[in-house]
N, C-alpha and C positions, 0 to 999 in steps of 0.2 A: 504494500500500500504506500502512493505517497505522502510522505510524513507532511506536506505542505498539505493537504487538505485531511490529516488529522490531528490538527492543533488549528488552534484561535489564533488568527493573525488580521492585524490591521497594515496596508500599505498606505503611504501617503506622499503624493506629487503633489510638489509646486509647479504652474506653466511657466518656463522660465520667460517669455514674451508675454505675458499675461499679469501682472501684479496684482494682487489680491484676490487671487483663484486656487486653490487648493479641490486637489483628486483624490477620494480614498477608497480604499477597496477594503472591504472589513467580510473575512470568513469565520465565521466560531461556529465549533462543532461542540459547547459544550453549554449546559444552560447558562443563561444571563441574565441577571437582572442588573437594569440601569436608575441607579436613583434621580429623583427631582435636579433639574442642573438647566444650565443657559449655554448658548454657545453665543459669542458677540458677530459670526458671523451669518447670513442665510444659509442655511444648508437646502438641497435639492435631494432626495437619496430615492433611487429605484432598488424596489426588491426582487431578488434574482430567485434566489431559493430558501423556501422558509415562510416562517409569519413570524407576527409580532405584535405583539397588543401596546398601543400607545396612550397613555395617559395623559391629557393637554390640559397643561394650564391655562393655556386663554380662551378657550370655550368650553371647558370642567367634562369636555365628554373623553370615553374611550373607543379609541379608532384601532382597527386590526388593519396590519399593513400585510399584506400577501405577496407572493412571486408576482409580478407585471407591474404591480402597483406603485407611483408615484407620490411620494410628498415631500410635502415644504415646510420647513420648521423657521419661524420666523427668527430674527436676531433680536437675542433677550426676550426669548418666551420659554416659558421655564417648561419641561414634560420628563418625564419616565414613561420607561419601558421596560417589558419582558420578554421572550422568547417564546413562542408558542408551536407546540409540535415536536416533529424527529428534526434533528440535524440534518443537513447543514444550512448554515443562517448565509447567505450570502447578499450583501447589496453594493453599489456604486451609490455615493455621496460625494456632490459637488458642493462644496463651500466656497461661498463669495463674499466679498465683506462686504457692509453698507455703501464704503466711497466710492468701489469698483462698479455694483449693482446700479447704485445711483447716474454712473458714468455711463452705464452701457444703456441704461435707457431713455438719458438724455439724447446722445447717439440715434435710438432710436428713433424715437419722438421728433426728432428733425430730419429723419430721413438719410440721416450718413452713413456710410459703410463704419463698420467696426473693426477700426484697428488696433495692434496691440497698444 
């Protein structure tokens, strides 16, 4: 078996043409729970393999996040999570910070191509 997909690993890129974009690629094969916490930047995260029950502090409900499934955790919005089901938990989570986010949809909103 490869030992890379039986252990809990988190990878994490920065774009280096990209300033305050960050890539992570998070496998755990083993259960998880995540306590109440903030991240100061957007996260974006698709689920690959797995569920996961989400608990969100800014609208007090709990959300199940599934393989296909996309969400977005706000910057400075507090939530926990758990792990739901058999192994393996796989997702891609894209963090952006507020000034870069802010930047690209200015960008947008005026119709300019997006450069780094």
């Amino acid at each position: 078996m490869n030992s890379k997909l039986s252990e809990d690993w988190v990878k994490i890129q920065r774009a280096e043409h990209l300033s305050g974009v960050q890539v992570l690629t998070t496998n755990f094969v083993t259960g998880r729970e995540t306590p109440r916490h903030i991240h100061q930047d957007y996260a974006f995260g698709l689920a690959i393999k797995g569920a996961s029950e989400i608990d969100c502090g800014h609208c007090g409900e709990t959300h199940i996040l599934k393989s296909g499934d996309l969400m977005l955790t706000e910057a400075h919005e507090v939530y926990s999570g758990r792990a739901l089901g058999k192994p393996p938990w796989l997702s891609y989570i894209i963090r952006i910070s507020k000034e870069k986010l802010a930047s690209l949809l200015d960008f947008a909103a005026d119709g300019k191509q997006i450069t780094p």
